[in-house]
LOBAZA-781230 format. One record per atom (N, C-alpha, C): residue number from 1; residue in one letter; chain; x, z, y. Coordinates in steps of 0.1 Angstrom, whole numbers. Each point is the difference from the previous one (the first is absolute). Example, Ala and Ser with C-alpha at 12.3 -4.5 7.8 and 13.67 -1.06 7.14 Angstrom:
// LOBAZA-781230
<pos:1&code:a&unit:A&u:132&w:78&v:-57>
<pos:1&code:a&unit:A&u:-9&w:0&v:12>
<pos:1&code:a&unit:A&u:9&w:0&v:12>
<pos:2&code:s&unit:A&u:-4&w:-7&v:11>
<pos:2&code:s&unit:A&u:9&w:0&v:11>
<pos:2&code:s&unit:A&u:-8&w:8&v:11>
***
This chain:
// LOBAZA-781230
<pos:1&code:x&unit:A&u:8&w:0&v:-12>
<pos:1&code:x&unit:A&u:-8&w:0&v:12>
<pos:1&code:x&unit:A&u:9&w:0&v:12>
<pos:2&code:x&unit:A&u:-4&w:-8&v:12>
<pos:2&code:x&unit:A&u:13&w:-5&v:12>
<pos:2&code:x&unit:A&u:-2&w:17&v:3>
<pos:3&code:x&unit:A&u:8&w:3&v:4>
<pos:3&code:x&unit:A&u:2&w:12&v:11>
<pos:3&code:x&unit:A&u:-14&w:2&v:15>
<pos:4&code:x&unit:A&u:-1&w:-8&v:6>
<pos:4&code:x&unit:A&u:-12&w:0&v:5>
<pos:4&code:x&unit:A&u:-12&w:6&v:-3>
<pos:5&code:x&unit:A&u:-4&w:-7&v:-9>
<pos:5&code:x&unit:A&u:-13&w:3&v:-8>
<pos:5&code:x&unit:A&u:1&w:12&v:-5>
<pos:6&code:x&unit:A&u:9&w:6&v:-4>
<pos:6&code:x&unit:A&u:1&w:11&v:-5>
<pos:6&code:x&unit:A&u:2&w:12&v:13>
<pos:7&code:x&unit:A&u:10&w:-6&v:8>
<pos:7&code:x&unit:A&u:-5&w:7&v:14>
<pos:7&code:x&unit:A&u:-14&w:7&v:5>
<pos:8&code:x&unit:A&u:-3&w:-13&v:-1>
<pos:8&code:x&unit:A&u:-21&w:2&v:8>
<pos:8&code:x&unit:A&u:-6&w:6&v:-11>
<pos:9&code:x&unit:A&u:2&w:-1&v:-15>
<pos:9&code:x&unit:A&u:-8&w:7&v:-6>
<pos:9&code:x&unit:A&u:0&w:13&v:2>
<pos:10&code:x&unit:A&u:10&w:8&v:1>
<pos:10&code:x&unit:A&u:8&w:16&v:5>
<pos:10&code:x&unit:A&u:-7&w:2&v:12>
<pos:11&code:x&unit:A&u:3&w:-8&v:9>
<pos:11&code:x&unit:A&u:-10&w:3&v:15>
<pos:11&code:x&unit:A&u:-12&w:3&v:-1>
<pos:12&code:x&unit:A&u:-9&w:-12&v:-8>
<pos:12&code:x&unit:A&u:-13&w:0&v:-3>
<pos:12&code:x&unit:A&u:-5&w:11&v:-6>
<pos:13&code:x&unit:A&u:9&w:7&v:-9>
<pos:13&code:x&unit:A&u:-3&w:15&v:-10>
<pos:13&code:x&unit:A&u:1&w:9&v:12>
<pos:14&code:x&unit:A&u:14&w:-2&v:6>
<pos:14&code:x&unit:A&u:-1&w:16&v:12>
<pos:14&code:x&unit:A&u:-13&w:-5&v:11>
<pos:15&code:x&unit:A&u:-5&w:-7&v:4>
<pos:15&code:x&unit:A&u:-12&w:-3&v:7>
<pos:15&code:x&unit:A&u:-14&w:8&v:-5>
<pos:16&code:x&unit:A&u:-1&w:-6&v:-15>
<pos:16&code:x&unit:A&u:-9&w:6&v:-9>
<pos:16&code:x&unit:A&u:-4&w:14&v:-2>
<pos:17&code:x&unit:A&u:14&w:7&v:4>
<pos:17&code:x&unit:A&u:3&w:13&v:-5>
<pos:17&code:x&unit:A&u:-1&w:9&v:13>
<pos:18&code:x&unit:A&u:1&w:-7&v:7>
<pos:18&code:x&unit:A&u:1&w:3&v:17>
<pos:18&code:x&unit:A&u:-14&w:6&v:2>
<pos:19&code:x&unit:A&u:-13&w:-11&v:-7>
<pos:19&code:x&unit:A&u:-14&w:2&v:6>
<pos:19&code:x&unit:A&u:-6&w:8&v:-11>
<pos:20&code:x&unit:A&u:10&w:7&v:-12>
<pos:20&code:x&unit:A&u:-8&w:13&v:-8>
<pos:20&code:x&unit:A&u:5&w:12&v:3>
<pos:21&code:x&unit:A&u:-17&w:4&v:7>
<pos:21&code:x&unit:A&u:1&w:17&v:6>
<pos:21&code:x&unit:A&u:11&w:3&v:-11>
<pos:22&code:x&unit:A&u:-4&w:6&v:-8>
<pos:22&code:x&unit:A&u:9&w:11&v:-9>
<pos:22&code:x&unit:A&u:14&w:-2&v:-11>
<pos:23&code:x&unit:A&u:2&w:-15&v:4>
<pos:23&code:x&unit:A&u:11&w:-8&v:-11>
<pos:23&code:x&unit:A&u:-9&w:-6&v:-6>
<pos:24&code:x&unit:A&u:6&w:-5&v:-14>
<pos:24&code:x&unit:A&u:-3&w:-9&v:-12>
<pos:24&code:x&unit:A&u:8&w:5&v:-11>
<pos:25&code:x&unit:A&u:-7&w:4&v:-12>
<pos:25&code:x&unit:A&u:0&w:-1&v:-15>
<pos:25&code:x&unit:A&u:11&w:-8&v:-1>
<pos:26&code:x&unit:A&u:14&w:-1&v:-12>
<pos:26&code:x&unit:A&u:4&w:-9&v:-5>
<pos:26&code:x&unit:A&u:-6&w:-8&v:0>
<pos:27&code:x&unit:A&u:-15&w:1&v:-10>
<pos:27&code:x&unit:A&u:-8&w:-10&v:-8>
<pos:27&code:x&unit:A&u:-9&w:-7&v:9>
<pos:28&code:x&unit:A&u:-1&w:5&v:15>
<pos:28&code:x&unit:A&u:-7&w:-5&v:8>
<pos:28&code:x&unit:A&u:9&w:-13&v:6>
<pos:29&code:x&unit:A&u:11&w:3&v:3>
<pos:29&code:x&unit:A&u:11&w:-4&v:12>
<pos:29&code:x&unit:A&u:6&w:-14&v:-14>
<pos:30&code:x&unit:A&u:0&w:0&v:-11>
<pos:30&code:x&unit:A&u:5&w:-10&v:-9>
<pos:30&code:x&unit:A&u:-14&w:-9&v:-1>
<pos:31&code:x&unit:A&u:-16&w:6&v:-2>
<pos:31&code:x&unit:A&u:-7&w:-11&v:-1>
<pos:31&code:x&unit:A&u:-2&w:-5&v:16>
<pos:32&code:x&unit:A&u:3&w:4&v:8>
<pos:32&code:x&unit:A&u:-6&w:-5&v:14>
<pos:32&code:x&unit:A&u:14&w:-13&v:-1>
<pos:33&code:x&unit:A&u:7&w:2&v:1>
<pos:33&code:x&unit:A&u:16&w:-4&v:-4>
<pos:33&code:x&unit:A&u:-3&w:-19&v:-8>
<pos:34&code:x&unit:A&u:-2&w:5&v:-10>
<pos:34&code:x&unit:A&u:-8&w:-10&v:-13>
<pos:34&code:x&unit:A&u:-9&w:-9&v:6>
<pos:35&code:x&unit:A&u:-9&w:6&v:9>
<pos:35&code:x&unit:A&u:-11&w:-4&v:-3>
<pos:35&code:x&unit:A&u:-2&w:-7&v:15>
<pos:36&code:x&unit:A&u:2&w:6&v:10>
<pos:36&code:x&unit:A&u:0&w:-7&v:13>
<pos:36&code:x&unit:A&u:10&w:-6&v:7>
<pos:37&code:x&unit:A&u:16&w:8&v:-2>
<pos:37&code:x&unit:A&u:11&w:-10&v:7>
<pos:37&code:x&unit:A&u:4&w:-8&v:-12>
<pos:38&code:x&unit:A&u:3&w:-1&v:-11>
<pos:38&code:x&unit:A&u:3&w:-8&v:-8>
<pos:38&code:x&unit:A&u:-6&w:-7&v:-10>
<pos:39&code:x&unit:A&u:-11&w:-1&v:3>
<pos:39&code:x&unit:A&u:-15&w:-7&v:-2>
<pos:39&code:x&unit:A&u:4&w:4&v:-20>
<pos:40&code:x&unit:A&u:3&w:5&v:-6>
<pos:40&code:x&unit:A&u:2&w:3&v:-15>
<pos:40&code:x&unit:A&u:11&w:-11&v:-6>
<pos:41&code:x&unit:A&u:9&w:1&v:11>
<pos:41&code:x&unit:A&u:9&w:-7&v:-3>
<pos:41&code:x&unit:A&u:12&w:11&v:-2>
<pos:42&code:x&unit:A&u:1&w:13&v:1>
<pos:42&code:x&unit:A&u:12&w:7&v:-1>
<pos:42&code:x&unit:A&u:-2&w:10&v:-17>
<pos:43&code:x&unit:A&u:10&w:-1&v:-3>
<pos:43&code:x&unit:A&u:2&w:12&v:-12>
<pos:43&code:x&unit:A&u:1&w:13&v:4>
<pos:44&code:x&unit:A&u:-5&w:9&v:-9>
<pos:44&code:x&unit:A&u:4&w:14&v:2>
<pos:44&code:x&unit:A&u:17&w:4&v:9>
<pos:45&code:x&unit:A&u:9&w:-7&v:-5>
<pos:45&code:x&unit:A&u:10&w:-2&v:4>
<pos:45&code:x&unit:A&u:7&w:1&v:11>
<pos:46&code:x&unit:A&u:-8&w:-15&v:4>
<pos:46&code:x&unit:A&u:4&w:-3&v:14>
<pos:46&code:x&unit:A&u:-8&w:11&v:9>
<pos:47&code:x&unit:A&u:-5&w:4&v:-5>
<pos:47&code:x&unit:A&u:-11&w:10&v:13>
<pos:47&code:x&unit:A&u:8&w:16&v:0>
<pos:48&code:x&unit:A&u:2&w:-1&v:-10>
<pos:48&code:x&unit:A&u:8&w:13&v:0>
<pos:48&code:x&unit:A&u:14&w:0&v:8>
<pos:49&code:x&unit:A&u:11&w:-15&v:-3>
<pos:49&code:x&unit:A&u:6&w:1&v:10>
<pos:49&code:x&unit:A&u:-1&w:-3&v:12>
<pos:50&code:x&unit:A&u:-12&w:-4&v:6>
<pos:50&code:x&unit:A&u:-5&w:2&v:13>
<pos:50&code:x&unit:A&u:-1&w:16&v:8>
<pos:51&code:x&unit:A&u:-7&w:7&v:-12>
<pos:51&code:x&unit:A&u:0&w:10&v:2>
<pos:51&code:x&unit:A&u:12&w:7&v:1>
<pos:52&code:x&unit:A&u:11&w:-3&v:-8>
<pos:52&code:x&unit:A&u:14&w:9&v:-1>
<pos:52&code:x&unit:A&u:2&w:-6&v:12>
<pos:53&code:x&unit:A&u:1&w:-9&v:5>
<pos:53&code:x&unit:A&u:8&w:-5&v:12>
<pos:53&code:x&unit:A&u:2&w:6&v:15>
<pos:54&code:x&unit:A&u:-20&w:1&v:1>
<pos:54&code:x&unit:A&u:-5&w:6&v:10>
<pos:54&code:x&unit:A&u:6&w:14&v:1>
<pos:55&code:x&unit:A&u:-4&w:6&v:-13>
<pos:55&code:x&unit:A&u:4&w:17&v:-5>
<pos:55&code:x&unit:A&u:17&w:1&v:8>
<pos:56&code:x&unit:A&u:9&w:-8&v:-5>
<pos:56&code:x&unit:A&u:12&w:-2&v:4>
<pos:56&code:x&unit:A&u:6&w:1&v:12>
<pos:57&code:x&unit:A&u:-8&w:-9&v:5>
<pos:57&code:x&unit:A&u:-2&w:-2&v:17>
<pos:57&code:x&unit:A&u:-1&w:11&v:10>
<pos:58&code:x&unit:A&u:-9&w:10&v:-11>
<pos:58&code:x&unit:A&u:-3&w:9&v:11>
<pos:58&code:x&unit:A&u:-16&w:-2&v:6>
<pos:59&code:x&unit:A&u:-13&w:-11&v:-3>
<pos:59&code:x&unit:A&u:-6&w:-3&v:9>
<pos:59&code:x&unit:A&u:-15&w:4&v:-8>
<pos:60&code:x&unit:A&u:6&w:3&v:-15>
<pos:60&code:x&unit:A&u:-9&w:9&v:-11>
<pos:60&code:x&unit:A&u:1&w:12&v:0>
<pos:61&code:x&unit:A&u:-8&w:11&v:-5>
<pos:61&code:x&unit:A&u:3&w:10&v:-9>
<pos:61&code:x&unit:A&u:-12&w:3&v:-7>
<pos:62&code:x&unit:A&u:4&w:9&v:-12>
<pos:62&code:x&unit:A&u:-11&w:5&v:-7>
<pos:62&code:x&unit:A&u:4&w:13&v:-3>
<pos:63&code:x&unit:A&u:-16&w:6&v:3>
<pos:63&code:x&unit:A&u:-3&w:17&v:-3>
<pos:63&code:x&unit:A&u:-11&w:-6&v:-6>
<pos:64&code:x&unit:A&u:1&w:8&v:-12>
<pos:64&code:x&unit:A&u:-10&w:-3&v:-13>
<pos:64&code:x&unit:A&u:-13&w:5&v:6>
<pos:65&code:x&unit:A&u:-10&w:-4&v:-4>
<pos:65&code:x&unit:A&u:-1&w:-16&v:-8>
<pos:65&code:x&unit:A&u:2&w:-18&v:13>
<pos:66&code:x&unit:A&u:4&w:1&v:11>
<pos:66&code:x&unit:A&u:-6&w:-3&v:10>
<pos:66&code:x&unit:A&u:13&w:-12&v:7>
<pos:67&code:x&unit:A&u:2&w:-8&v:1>
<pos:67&code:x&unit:A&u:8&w:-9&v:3>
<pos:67&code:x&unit:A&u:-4&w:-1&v:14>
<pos:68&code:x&unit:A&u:16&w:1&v:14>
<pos:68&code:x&unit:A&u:-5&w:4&v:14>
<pos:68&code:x&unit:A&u:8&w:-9&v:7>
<pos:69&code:x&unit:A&u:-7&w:-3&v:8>
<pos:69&code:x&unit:A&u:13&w:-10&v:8>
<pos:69&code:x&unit:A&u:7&w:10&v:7>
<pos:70&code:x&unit:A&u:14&w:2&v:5>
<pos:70&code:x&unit:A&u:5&w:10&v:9>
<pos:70&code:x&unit:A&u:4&w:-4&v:15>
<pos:71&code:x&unit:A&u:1&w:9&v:11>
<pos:71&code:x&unit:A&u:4&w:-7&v:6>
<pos:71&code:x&unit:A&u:9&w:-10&v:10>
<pos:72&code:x&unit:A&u:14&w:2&v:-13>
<pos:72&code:x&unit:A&u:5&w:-12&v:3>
<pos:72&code:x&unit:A&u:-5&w:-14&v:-3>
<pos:73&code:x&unit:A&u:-12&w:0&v:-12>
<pos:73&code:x&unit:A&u:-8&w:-13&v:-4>
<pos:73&code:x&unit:A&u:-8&w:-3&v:16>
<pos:74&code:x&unit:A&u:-2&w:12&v:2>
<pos:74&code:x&unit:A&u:-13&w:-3&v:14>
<pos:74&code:x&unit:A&u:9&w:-6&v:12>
<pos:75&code:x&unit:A&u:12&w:3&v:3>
<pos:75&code:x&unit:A&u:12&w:-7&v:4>
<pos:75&code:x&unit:A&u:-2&w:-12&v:3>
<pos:76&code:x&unit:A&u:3&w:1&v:-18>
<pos:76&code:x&unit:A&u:5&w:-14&v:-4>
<pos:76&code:x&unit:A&u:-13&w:-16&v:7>
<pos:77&code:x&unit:A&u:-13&w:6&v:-6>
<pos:77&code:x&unit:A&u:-7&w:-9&v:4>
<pos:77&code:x&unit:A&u:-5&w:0&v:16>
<pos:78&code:x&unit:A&u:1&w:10&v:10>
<pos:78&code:x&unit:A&u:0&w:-2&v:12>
<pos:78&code:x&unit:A&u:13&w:-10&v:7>
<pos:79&code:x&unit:A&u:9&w:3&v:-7>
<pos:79&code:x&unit:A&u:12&w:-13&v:8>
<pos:79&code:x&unit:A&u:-5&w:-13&v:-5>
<pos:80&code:x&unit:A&u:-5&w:-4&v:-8>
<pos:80&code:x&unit:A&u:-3&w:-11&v:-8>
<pos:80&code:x&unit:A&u:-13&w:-6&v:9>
<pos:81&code:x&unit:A&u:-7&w:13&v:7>
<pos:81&code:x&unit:A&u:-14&w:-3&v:6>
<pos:81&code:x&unit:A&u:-10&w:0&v:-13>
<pos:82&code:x&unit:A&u:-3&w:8&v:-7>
<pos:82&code:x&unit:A&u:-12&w:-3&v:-9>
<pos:82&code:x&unit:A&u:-4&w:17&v:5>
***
């Protein structure tokens, strides 16, 4: 997958994640993942290292059960303008 696309897919998750009051479920944050930015074109796989990526970055975190954007993610997408 070009680098790009895999770019905007990451953005489009922290955007996602941005507009849930309380976080997202693993199980929520991988079918939204699946099902709306990657139209059921991505494997368990690839979503998870979307997710490690983010997590890596700094722009994720998780306190069980609840996947959160932080806010260096909120940062992140105000310089970007989203």
């Amino acid at each position: 997958m070009p680098q790009q696309e895999r770019s905007h897919n990451q953005i489009d998750i922290l955007k996602w994640l941005k507009t849930q009051q309380n976080g997202a479920t693993t199980a929520a944050l991988k079918a939204y993942t699946r099902n709306e930015i990657t139209q059921l074109g991505a494997t368990d796989k690839t979503i998870e290292n979307y997710i490690d990526t983010l997590k890596t970055a700094g722009f994720l975190e998780y306190k069980h059960p609840f996947w959160r954007i932080t806010k260096s993610g909120m940062n992140f997408l105000e310089r970007l303008g989203e």
